[in-house]
C-alpha positions as CSV (number, residue, x, y, z in Angstrom):
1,X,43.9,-55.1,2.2
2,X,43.5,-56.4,-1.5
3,X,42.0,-53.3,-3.5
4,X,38.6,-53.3,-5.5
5,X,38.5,-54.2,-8.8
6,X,38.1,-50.5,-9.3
7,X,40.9,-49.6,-7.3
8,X,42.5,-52.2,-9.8
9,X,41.6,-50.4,-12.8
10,X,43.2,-46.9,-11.4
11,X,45.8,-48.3,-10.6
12,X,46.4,-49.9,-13.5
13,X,45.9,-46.6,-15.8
14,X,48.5,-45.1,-13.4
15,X,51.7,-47.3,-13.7
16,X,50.8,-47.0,-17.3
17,X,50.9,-43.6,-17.7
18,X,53.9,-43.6,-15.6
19,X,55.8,-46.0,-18.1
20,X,55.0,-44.4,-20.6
21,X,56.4,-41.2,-18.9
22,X,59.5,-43.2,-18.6
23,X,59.6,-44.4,-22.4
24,X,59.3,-41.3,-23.4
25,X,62.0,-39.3,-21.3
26,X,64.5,-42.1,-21.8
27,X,67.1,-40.0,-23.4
28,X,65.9,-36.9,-22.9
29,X,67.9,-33.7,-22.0
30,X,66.4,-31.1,-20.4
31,X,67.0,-28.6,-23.2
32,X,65.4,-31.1,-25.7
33,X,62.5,-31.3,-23.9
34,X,61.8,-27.7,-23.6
35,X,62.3,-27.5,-27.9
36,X,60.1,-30.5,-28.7
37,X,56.2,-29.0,-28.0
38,X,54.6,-32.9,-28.6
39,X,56.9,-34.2,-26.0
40,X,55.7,-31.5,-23.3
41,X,51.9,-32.2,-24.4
42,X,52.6,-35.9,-23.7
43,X,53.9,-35.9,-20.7
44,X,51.6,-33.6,-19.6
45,X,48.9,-35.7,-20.7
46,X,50.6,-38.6,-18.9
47,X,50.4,-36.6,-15.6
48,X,47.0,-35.8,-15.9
49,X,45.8,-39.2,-16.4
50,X,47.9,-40.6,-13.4
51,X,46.0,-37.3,-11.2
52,X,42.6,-38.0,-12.3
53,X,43.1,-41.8,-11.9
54,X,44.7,-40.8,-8.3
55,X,41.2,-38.9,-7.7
56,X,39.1,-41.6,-8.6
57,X,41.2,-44.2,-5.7
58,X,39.1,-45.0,-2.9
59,X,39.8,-43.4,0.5
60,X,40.3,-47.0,1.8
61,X,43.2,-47.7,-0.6
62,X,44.8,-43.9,-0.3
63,X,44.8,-44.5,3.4
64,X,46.6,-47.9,2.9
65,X,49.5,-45.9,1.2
66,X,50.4,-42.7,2.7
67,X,53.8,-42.7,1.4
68,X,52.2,-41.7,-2.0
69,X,51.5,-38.0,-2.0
70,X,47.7,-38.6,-3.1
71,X,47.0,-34.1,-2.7
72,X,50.4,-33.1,-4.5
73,X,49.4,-35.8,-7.8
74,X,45.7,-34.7,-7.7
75,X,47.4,-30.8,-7.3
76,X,49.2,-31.3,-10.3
77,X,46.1,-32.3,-12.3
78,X,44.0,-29.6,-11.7
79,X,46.5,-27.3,-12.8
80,X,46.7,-29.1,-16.0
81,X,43.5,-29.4,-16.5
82,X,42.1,-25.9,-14.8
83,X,45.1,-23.9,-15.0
84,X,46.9,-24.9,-18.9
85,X,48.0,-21.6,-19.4
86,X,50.0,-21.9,-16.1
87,X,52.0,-25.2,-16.8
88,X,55.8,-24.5,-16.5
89,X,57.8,-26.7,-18.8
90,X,60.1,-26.9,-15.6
91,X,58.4,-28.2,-13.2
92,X,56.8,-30.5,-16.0
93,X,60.2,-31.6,-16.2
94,X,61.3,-32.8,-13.0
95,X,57.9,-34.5,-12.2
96,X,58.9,-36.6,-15.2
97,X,62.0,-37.2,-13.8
98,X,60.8,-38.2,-11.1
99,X,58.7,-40.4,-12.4
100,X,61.8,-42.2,-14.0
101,X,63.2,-42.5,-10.6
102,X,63.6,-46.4,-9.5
């Protein structure tokens, strides 16, 4: 199943967002992270635009790919968005290294 050109355009906005995740963790040590404040807010945006472009994927193409975890990415969103003043730099953290993961 070829995805719509909307589909396209999502998908697009998440692989960038997710190499940008890994250009700016390249080097990174946890403890770093935790002391640089724009780092944290960038990743974070990074995550969020990789959620919202995850909510936005048809039904049709989510179905196609079960092996993504669609709820858990679209989860993480809304707590950026909704729930800011809950973000733990930690579990910031290993999303973006898991982002970084081949």
């Amino acid at each position: 199943m070829q995805p719509s050109e909307r589909d396209s355009g999502y998908v697009w906005d998440m692989l960038d967002s997710a190499r940008m995740v890994q250009e700016f963790m390249a080097g990174v040590h946890f403890e770093g992270f935790l002391r640089d404040r724009k780092l944290q807010l960038a990743i974070e945006r990074c995550i969020e635009i990789i959620g919202e472009a995850s909510r936005q994927i048809s039904d049709e193409l989510k179905q196609a790919h079960p092996e993504i975890p669609w709820n858990r990415v679209i989860a993480q969103r809304n707590v950026l968005a909704h729930e800011y003043d809950d973000v733990k730099q930690e579990r910031m953290w290993l999303v973006a290294q898991s982002t970084c993961q081949p």
